[in-house]
C-alpha positions as CSV (number, residue, x, y, z in Angstrom):
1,X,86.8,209.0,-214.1
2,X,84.6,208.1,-211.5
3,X,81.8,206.4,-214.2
4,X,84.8,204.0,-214.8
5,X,85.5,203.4,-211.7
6,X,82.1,202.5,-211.2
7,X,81.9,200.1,-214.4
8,X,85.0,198.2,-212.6
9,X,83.2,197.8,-209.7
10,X,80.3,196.3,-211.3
11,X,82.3,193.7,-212.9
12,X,84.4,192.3,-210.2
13,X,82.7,190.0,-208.0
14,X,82.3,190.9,-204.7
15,X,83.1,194.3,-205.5
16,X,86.5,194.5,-204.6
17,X,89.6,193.6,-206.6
18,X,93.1,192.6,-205.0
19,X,95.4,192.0,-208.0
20,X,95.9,188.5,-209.7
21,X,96.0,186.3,-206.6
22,X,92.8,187.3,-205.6
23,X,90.5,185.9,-202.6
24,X,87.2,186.0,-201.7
25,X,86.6,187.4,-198.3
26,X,83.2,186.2,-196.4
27,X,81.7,188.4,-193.7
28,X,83.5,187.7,-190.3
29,X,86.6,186.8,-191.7
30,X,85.9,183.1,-193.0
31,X,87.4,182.3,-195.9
32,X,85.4,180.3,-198.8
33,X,86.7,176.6,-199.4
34,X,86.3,175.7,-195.9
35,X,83.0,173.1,-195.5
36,X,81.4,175.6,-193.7
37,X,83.1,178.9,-193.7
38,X,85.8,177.8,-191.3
39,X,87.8,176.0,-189.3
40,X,85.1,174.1,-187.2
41,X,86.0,174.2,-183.4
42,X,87.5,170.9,-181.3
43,X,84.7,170.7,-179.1
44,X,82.0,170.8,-181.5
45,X,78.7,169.0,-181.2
46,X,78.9,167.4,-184.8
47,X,81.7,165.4,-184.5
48,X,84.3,167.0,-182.8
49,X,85.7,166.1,-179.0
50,X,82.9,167.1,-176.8
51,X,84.5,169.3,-174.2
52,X,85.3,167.0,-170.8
53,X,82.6,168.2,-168.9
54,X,80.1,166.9,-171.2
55,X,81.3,163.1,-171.0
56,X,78.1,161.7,-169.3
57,X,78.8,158.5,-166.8
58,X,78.3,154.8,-168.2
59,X,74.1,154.1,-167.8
60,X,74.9,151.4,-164.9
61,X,77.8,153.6,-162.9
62,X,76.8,154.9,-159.8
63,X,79.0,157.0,-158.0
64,X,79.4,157.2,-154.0
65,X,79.4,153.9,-152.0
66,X,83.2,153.7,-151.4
67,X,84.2,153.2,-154.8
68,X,87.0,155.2,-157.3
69,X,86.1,155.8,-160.9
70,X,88.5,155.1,-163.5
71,X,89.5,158.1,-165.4
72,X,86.5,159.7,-167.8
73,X,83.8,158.3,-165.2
74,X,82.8,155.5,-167.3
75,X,83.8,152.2,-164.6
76,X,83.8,151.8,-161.2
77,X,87.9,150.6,-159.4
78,X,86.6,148.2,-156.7
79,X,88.5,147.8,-153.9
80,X,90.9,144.9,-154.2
81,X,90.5,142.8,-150.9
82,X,93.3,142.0,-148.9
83,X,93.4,138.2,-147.9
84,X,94.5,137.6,-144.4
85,X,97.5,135.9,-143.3
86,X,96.3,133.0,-141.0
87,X,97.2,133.6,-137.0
88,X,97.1,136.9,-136.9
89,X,94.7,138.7,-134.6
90,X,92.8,140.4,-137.9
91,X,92.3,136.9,-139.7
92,X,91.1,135.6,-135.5
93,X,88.9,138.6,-135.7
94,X,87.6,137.7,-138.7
95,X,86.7,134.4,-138.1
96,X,85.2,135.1,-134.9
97,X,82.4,137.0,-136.8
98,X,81.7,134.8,-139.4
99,X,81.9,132.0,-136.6
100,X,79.0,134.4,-134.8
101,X,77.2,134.8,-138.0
102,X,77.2,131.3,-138.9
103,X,75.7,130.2,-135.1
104,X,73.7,133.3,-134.2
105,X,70.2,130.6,-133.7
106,X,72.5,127.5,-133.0
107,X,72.3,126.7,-129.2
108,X,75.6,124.9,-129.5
109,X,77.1,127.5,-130.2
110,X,80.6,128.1,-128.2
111,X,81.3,131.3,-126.1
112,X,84.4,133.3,-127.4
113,X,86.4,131.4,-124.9
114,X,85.8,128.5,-126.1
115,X,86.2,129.0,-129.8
116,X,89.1,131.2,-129.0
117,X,91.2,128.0,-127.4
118,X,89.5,126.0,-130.4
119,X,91.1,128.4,-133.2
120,X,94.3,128.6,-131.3
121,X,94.5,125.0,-131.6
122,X,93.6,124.9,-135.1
123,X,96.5,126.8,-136.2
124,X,99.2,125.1,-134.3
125,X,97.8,122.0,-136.4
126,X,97.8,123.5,-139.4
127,X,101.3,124.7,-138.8
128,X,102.9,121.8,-137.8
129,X,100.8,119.8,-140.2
130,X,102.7,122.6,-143.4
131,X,106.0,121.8,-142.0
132,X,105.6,117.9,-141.6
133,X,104.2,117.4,-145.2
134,X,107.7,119.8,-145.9
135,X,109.7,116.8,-143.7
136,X,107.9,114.1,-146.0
137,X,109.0,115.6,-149.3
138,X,112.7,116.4,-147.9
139,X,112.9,112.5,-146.8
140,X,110.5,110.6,-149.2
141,X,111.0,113.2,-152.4
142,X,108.5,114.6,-154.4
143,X,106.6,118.4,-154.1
144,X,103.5,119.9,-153.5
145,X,101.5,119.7,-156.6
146,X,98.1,120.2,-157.5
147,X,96.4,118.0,-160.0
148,X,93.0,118.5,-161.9
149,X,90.4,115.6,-161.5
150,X,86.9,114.9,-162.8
151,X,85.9,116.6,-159.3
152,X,87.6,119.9,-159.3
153,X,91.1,120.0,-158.4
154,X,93.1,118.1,-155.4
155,X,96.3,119.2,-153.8
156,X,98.4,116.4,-153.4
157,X,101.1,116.7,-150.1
158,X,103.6,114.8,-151.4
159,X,103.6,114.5,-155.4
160,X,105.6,112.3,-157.5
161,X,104.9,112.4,-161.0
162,X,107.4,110.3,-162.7
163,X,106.2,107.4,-160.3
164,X,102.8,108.3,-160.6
165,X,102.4,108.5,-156.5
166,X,100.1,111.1,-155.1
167,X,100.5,110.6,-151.0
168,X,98.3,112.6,-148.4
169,X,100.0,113.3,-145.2
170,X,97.6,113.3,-142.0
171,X,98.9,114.2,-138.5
172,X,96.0,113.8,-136.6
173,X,93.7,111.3,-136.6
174,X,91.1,111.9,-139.2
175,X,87.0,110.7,-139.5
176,X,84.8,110.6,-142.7
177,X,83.6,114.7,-142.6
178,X,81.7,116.0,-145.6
179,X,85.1,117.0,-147.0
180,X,86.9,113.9,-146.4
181,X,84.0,112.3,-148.8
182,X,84.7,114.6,-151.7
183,X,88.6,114.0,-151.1
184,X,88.1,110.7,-151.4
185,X,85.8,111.0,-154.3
186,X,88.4,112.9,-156.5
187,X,91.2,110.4,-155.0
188,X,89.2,107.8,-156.7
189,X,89.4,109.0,-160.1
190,X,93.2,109.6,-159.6
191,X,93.3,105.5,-158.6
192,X,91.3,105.5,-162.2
193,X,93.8,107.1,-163.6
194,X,96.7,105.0,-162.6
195,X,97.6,107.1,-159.9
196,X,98.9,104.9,-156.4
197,X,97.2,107.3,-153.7
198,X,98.3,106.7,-150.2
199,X,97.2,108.2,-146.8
200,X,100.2,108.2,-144.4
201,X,98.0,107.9,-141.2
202,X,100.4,109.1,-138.7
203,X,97.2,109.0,-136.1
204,X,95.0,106.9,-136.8
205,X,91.5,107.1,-138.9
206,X,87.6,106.0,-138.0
207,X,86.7,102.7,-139.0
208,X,84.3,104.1,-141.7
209,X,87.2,106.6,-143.0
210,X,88.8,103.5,-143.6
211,X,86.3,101.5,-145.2
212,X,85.4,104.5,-147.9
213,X,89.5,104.2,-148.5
214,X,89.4,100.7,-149.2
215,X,86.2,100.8,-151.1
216,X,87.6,103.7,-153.2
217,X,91.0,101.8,-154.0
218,X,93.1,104.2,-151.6
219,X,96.2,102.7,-149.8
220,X,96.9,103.9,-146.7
221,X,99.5,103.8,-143.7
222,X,99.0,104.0,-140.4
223,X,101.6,105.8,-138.3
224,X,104.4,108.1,-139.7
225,X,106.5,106.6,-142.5
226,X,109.8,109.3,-141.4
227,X,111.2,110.2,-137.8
């Protein structure tokens, strides 16, 4: 009996016999038919999802310096900067600095006092300046547009496309600055264009503002055109 039993046992592979739906079990449990004698683990290093604390940071990322990293390390979040309402004490602030900055060798440059009672004025201009250009479209018609020219974009106070009128209110009295020149220069191309572009003067204007209007093909007005 037992030399038969040992005849079976040399015949069956593996040396062990489980009925007709047999198996063949591998040392430490893997079953044969898998790749590699098993289920191969998530967080392998041959394909799988390496585990999280693996995930290296982009080449170029440095962390520190103020600034959040998206999620997985791979990009900085910068700050998104806040743009300051003009007239408030922040946006004075701010402008004093850069004021200081700007004129830190200049030996014109104003004390705080000054350029304090400077910026003050500044803003009531700019203020009533907004909400006159807003009488001259109530009265006159037309919006606030901004149009694209050979020479960057111009806003145009009081737009009327349909008539092909581009008008540019001026409250004060103006002069030929460096950025009345490029104004003028993309006001120009409008006139190229077909446009009818007229200053309302409600001021005044230097003589050699006036002469670059004229030479350009500008109309203007001088004083208001509305109560």
């Amino acid at each position: 009996m037992q030399d038969w039993v040992a005849a079976v046992m040399l015949l069956t592979p593996g040396g062990k016999k489980s009925g007709s739906n047999n198996h063949i079990v591998e040392p430490h449990g893997k079953a044969k038919g898998d790749a590699d004698g098993g289920s191969k683990p998530k967080d392998s290093d041959d394909g799988g999802a390496a585990p999280r604390s693996h995930v290296p940071d982009a080449p170029n990322a440095k962390k520190g310096d103020g600034e959040a990293f998206a999620d997985g390390g791979d990009a900085p979040i910068k700050p998104k900067k806040t743009k300051l309402q003009a007239g408030t004490p922040e946006h004075k602030a701010q402008r004093w600095k850069q004021y200081e900055e700007r004129m830190k060798d200049n030996p014109k440059k104003y004390s705080y006092e000054r350029w304090s009672k400077q910026y003050d004025t500044n803003m009531k201009n700019v203020s009533y300046g907004l909400s006159r250009e807003q009488a001259y479209r109530d009265q006159l018609g037309g919006k606030s547009e901004t149009v694209k020219t050979p020479h960057t974009n111009r806003q145009i106070d009081i737009s009327k496309p349909d008539e092909m009128y581009a008008g540019q209110a001026k409250t004060g009295k103006v002069s030929l600055t460096e950025q009345a020149k490029i104004d003028i220069q993309k006001d120009a191309s409008m006139v190229k264009d077909g446009y009818k572009v007229e200053y309302i003067l409600e001021k005044g204007a230097s003589k050699n503002f006036i002469e670059a209007l004229e030479k350009a093909g500008i109309d203007y007005h001088m004083g208001s055109k509305i109560p």
